[in-house]
Backbone as CSV, one residue per row, in Angstrom:
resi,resn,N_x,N_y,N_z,CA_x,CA_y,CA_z,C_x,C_y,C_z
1,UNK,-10.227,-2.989,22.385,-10.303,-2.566,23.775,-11.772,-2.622,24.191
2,UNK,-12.113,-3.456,25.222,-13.634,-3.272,25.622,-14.138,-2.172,25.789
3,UNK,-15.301,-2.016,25.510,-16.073,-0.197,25.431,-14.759,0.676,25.034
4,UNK,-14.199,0.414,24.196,-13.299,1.508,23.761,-13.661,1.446,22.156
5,UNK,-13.459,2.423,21.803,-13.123,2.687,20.364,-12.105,3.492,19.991
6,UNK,-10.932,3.162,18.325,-10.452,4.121,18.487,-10.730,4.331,16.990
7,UNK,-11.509,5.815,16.968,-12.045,6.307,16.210,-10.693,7.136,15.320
8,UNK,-9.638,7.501,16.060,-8.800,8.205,15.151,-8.249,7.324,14.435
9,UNK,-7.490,6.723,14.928,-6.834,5.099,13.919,-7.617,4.587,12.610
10,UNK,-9.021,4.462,13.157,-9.455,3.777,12.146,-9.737,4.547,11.093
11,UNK,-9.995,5.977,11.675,-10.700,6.613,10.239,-8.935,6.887,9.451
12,UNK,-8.154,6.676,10.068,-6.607,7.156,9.634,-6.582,5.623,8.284
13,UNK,-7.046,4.901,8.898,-6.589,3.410,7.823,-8.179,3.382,6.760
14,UNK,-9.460,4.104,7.261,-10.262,4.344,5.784,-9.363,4.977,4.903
15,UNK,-9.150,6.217,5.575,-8.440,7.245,4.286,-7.353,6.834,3.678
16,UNK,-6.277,6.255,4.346,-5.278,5.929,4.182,-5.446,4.411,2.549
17,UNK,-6.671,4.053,2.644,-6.606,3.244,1.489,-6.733,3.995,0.614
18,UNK,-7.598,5.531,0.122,-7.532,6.288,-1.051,-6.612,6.747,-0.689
19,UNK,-6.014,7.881,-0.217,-4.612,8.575,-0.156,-3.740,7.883,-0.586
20,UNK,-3.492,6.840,0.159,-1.800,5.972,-0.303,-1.659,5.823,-1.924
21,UNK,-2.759,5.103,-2.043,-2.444,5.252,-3.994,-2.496,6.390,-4.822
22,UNK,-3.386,7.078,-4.083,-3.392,8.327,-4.995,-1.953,9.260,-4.841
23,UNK,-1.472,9.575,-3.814,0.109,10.074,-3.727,1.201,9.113,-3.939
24,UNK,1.139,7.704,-4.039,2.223,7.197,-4.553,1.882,6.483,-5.990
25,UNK,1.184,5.938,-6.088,0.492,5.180,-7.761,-0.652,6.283,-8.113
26,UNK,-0.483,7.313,-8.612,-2.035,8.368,-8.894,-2.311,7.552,-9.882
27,UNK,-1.754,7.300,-11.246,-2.021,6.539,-12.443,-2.788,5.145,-12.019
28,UNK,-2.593,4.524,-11.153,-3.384,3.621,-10.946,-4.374,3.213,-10.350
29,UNK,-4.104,4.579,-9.496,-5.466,4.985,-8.372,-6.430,5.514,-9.560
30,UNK,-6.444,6.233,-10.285,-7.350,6.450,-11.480,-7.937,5.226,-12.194
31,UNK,-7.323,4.499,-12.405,-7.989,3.246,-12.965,-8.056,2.299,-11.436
32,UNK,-8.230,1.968,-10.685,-9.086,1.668,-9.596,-8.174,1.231,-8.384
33,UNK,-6.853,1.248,-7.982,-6.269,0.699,-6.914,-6.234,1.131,-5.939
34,UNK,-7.165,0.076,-4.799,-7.106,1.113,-3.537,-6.174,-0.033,-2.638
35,UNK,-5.818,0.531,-1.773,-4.918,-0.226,-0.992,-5.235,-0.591,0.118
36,UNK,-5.985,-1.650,0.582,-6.387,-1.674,2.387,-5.527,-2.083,3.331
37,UNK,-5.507,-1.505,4.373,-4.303,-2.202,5.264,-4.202,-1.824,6.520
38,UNK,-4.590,-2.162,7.717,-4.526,-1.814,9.116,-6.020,-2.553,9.415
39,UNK,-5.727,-3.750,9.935,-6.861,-4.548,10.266,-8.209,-4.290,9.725
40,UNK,-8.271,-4.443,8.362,-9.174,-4.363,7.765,-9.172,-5.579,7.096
41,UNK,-10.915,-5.971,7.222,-10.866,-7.408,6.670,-10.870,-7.801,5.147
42,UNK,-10.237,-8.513,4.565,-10.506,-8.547,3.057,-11.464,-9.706,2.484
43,UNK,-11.706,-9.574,1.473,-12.953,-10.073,0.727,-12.529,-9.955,-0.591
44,UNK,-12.484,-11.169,-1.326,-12.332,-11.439,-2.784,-12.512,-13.163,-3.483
45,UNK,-12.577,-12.801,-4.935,-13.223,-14.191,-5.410,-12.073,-15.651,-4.652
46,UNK,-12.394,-16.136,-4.863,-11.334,-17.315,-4.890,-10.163,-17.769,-6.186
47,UNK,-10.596,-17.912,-6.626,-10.354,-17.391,-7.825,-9.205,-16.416,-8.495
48,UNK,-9.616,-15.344,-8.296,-8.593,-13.961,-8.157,-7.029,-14.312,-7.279
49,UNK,-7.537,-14.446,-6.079,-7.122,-15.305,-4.940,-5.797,-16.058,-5.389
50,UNK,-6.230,-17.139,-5.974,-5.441,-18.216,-6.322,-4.290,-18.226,-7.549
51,UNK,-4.877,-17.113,-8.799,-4.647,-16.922,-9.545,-3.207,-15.717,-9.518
52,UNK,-3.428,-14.777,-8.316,-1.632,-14.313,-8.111,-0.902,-15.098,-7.108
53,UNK,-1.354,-16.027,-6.659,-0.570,-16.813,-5.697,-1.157,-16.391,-3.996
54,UNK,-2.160,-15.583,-4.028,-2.326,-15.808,-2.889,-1.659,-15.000,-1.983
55,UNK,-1.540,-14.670,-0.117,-0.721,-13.601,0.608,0.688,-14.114,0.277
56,UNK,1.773,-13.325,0.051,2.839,-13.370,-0.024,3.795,-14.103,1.217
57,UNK,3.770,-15.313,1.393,4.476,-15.771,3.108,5.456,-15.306,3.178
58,UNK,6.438,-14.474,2.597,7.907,-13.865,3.331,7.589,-12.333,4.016
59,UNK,6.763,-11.925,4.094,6.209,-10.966,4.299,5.477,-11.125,5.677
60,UNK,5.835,-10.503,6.514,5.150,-10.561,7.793,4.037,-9.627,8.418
61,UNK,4.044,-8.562,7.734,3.229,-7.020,7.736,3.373,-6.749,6.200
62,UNK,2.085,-6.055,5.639,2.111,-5.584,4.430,1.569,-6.466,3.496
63,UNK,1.556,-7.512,3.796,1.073,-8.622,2.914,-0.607,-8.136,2.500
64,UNK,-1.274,-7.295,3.476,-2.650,-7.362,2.620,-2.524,-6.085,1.603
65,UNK,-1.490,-5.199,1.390,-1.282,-4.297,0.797,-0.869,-4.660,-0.749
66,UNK,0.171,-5.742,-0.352,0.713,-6.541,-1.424,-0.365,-7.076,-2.526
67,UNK,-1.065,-7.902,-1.204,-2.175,-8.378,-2.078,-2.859,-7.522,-3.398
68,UNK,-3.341,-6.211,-2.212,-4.330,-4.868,-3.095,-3.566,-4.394,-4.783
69,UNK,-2.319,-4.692,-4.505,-1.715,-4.290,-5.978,-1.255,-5.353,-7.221
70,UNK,-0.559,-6.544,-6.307,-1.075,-7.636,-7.322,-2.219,-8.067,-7.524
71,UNK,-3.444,-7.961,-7.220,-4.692,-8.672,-7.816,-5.113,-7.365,-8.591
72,UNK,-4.704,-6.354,-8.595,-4.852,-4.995,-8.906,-4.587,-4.790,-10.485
73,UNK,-2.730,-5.248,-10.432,-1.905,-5.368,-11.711,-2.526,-6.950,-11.981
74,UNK,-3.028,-7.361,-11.898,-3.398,-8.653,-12.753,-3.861,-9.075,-14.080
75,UNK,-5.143,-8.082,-13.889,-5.904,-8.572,-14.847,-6.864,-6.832,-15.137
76,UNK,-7.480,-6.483,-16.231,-8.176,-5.465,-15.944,-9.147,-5.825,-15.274
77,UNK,-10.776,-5.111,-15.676,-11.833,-4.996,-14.692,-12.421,-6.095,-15.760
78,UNK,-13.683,-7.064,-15.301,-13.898,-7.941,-15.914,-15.300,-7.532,-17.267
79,UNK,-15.845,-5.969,-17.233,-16.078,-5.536,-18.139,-14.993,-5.558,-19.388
80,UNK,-13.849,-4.894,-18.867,-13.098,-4.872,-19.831,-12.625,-5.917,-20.950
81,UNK,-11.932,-6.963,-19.702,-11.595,-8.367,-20.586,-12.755,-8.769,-21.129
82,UNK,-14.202,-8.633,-20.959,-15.195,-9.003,-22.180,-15.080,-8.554,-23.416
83,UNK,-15.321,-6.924,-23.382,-14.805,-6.239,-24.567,-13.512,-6.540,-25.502
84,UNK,-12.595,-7.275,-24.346,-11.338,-7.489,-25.416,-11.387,-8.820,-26.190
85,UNK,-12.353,-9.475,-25.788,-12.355,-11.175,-26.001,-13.350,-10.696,-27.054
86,UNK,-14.195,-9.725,-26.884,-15.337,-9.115,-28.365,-14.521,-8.997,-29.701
87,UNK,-13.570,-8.055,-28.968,-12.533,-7.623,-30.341,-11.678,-8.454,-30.675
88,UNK,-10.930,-9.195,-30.227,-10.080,-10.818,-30.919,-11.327,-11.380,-31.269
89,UNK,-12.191,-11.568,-31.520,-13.501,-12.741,-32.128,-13.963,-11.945,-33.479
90,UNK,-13.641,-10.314,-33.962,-14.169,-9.765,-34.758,-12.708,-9.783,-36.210
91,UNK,-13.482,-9.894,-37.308,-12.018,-10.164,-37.813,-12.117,-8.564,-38.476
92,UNK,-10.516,-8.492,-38.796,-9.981,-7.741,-39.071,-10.126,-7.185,-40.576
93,UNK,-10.172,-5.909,-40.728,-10.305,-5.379,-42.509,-9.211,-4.832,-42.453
94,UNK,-9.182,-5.193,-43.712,-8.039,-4.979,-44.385,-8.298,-3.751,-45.175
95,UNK,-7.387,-2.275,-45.382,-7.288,-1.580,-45.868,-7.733,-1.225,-47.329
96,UNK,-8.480,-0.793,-48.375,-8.558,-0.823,-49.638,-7.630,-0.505,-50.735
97,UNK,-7.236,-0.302,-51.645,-5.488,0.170,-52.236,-6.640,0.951,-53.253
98,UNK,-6.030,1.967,-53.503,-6.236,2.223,-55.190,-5.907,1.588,-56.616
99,UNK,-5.449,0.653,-56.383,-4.817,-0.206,-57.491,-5.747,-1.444,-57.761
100,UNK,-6.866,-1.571,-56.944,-8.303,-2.683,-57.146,-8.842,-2.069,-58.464
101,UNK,-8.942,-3.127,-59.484,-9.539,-2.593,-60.686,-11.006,-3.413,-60.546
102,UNK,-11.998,-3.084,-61.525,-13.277,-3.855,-61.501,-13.444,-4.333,-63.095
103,UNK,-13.854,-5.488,-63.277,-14.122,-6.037,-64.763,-14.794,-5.518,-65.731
104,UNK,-15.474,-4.305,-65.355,-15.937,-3.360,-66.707,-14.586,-2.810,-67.285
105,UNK,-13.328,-2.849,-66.754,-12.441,-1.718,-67.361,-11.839,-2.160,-68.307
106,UNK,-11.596,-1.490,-68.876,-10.037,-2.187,-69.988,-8.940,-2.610,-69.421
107,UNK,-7.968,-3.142,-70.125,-6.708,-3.911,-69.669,-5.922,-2.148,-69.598
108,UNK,-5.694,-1.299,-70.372,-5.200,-0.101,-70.462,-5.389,0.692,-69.257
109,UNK,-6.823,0.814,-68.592,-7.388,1.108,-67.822,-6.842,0.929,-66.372
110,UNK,-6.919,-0.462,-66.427,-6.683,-1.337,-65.536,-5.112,-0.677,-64.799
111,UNK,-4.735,-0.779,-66.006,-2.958,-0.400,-65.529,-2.674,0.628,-65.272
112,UNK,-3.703,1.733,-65.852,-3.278,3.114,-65.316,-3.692,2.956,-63.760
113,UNK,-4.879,2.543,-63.836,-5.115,2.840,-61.825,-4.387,2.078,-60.948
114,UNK,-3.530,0.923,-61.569,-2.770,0.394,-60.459,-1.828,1.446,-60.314
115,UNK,-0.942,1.922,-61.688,0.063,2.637,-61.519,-0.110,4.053,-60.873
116,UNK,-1.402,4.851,-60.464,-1.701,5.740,-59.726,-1.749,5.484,-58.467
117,UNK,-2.421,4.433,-58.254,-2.367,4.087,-56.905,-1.254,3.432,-56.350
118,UNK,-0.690,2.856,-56.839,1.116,2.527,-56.104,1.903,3.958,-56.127
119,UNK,1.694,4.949,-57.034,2.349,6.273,-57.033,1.567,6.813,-55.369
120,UNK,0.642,6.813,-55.428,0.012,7.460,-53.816,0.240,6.897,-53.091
121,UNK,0.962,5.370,-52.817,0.312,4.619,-52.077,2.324,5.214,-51.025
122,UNK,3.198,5.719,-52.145,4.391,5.708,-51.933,5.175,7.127,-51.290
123,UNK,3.809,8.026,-52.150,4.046,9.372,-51.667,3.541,9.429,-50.269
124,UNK,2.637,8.684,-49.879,1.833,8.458,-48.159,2.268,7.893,-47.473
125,UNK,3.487,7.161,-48.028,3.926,5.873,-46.874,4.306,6.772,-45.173
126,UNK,5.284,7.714,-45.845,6.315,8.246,-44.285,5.058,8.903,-43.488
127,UNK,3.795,9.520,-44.088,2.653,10.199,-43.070,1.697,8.944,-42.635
128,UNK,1.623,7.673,-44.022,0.614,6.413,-42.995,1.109,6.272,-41.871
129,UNK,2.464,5.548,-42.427,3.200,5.414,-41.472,3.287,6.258,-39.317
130,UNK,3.552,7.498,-39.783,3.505,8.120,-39.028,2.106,8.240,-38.080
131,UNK,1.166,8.226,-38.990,-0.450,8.501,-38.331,-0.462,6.690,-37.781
132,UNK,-0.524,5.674,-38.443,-0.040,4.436,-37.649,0.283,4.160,-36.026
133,UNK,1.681,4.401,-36.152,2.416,4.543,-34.830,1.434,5.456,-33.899
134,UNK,1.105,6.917,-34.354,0.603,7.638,-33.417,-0.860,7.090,-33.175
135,UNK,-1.830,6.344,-33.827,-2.712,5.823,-33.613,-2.736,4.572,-32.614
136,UNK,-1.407,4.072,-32.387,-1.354,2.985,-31.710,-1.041,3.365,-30.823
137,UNK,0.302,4.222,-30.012,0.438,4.873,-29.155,-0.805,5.472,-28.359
138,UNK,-1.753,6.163,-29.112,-2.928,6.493,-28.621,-3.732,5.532,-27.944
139,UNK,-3.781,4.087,-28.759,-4.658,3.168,-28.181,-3.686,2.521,-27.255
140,UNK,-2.686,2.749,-26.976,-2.053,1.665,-25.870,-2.504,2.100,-24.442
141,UNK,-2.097,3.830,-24.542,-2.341,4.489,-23.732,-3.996,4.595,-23.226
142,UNK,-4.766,4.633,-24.227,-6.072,4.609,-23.351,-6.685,3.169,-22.854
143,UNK,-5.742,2.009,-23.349,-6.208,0.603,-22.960,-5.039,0.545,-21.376
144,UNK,-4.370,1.375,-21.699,-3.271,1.063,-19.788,-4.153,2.566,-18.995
145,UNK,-5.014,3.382,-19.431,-5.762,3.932,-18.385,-7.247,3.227,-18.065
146,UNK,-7.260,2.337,-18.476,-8.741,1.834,-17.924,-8.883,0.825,-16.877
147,UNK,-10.009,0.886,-16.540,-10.129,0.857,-14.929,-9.501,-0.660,-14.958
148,UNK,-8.747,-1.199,-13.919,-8.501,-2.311,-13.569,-9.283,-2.935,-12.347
149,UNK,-9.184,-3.678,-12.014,-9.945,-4.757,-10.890,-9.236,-4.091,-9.723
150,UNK,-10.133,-4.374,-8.781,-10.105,-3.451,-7.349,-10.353,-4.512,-6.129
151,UNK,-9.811,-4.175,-5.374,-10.660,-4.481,-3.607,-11.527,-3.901,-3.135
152,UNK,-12.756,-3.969,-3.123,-13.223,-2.912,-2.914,-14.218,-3.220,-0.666
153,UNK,-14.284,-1.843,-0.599,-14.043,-2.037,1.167,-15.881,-2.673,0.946
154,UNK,-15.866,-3.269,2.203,-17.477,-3.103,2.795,-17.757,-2.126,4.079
155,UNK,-18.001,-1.420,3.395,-18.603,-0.333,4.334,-19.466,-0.627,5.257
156,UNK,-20.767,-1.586,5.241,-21.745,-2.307,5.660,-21.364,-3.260,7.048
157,UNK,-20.506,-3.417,7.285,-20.227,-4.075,8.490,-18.953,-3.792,9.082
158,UNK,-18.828,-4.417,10.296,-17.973,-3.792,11.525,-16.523,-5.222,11.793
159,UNK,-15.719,-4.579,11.331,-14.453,-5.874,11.736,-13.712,-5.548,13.574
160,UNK,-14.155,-6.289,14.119,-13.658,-5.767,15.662,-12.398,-6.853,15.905
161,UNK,-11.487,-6.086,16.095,-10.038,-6.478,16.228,-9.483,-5.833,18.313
162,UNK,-8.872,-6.467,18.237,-8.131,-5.729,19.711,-7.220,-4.378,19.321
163,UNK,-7.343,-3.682,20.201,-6.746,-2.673,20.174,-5.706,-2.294,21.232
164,UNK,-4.938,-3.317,21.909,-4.341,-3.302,23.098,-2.758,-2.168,22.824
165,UNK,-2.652,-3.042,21.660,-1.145,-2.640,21.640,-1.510,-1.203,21.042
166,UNK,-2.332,-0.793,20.394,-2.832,0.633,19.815,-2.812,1.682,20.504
167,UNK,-3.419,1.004,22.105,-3.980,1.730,22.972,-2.791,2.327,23.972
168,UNK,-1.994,1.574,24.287,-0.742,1.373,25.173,0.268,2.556,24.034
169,UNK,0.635,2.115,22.823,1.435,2.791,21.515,1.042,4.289,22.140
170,UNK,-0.830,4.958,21.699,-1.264,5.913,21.263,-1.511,6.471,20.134
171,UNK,-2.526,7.223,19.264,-2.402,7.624,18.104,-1.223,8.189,17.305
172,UNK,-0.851,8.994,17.617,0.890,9.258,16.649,1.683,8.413,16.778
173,UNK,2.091,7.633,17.999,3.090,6.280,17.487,2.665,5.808,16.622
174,UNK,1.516,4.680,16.902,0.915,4.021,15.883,1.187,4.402,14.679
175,UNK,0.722,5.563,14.175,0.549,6.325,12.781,1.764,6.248,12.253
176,UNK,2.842,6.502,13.310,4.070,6.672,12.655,5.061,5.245,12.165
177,UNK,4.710,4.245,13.433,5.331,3.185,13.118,4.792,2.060,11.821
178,UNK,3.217,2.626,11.991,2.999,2.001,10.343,3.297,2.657,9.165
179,UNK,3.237,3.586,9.509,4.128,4.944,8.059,5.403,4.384,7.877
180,UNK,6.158,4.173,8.656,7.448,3.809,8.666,7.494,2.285,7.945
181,UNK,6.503,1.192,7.933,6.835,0.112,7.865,6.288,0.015,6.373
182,UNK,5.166,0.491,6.249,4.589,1.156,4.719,6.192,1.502,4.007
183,UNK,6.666,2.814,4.138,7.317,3.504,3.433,8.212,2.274,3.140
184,UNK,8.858,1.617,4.227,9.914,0.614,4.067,9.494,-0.472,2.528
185,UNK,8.316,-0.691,3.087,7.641,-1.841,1.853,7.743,-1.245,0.518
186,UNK,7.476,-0.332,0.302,7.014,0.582,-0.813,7.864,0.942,-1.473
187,UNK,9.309,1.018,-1.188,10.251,1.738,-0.895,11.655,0.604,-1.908
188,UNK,10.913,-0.565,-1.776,11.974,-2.172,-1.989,12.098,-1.996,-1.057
189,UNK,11.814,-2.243,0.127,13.104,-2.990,1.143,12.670,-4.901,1.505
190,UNK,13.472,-5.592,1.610,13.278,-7.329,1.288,12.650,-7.457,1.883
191,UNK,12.095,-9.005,2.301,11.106,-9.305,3.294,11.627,-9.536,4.506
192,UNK,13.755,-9.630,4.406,14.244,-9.462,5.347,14.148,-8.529,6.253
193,UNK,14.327,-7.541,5.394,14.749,-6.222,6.218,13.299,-5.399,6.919
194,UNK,12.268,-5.888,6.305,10.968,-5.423,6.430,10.859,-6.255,8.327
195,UNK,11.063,-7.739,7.975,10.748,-7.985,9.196,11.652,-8.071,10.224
196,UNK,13.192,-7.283,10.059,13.850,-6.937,11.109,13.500,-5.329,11.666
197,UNK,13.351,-4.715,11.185,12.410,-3.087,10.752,10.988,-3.579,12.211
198,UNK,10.025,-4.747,11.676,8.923,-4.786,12.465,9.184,-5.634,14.041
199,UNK,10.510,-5.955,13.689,10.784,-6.795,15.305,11.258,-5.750,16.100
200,UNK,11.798,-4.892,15.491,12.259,-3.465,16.110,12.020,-2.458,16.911
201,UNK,10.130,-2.448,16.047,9.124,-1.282,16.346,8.408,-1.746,17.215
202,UNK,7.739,-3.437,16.905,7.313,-4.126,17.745,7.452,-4.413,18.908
203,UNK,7.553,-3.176,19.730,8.647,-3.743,21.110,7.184,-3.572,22.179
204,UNK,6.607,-4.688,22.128,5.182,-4.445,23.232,5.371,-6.035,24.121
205,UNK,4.582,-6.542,24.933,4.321,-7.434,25.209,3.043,-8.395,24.346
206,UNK,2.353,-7.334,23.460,1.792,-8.443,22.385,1.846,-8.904,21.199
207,UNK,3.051,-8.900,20.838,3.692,-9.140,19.847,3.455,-10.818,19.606
């Protein structure tokens, strides 16, 4: 709108990128997903881009939201995938047994410490075992809480869009008819039903 601003809207679609994930994905809003969406401009590699396929075309509204969570669920943060490409390149040790003898011993010798150490190795199995699993469980879980790759906003500059139909709507329509079209998305509903839902709400002359 010329010399207009609408200051409630917009600060409604800043917040609305932390809020939305944090009350519907908190788990992923913790490791980094923010969601942008209400004429906000986006910015990302090419790359990234290309690599989930890009805006979703059956999707007529919501598509930059879409975007924010598949490039989101993609890949982690690109610190991370370094560290993991560190650890596949490092090789692996192998456990020690008690049953390794060394060439000072006797043959007598020899056989008692294997046969001690296969006796321990049998009485420990059901607690290795057990400490195992729970050690891995542990690491799955702290490798699915770490930060993943983000959108992240530019604060630094100004995206000027029209505000006609905003202005004509008013602040609580607005709010509500994108709440409504959100929830729908979020919710499963197809790309059918999403864009019979927005031909619906859409009832302006600038459609």
């Amino acid at each position: 709108v010329p010399g207009r601003r609408l200051w409630l809207l917009s600060l409604h679609n800043f917040v609305s990128t932390y809020y939305g994930p944090l009350l519907l994905r908190p788990l992923s809003y913790l490791r980094g997903l923010r969601a942008l969406f209400g004429d906000q401009t986006l910015f990302c590699r090419a790359r990234d881009f290309r690599a989930v396929g890009g805006f979703d075309p059956r999707l007529c509204i919501m598509e930059d939201t879409d975007l924010c969570v598949r490039m989101h669920m993609a890949t982690p943060a690109p610190h991370l995938q370094q560290q993991k490409q560190q650890r596949l390149h490092q090789p692996w040790q192998q456990p020690g047994g008690g049953a390794s003898s060394s060439s000072s011993c006797t043959s007598s010798g020899c056989v008692s410490q294997q046969q001690h150490g296969a006796s321990s190795d049998q009485s420990a199995s059901p607690l290795t075992a057990l400490a195992g699993h729970a050690a891995a469980a542990a690491a799955a879980l702290h490798a699915w809480l770490q930060p993943r790759g983000r959108v992240v906003q530019v604060l630094d500059r100004l995206s000027i869009t029209s505000g006609r139909r905003l202005l004509e709507w008013g602040s609580l329509r607005a709010t509500y008819i994108h709440m409504r079209l959100a929830a729908h998305w979020y919710f499963g509903g197809s790309p059918e039903q999403l864009k019979e839902l927005y031909m619906r709400l859409y009832t302006d002359s600038f459609r």
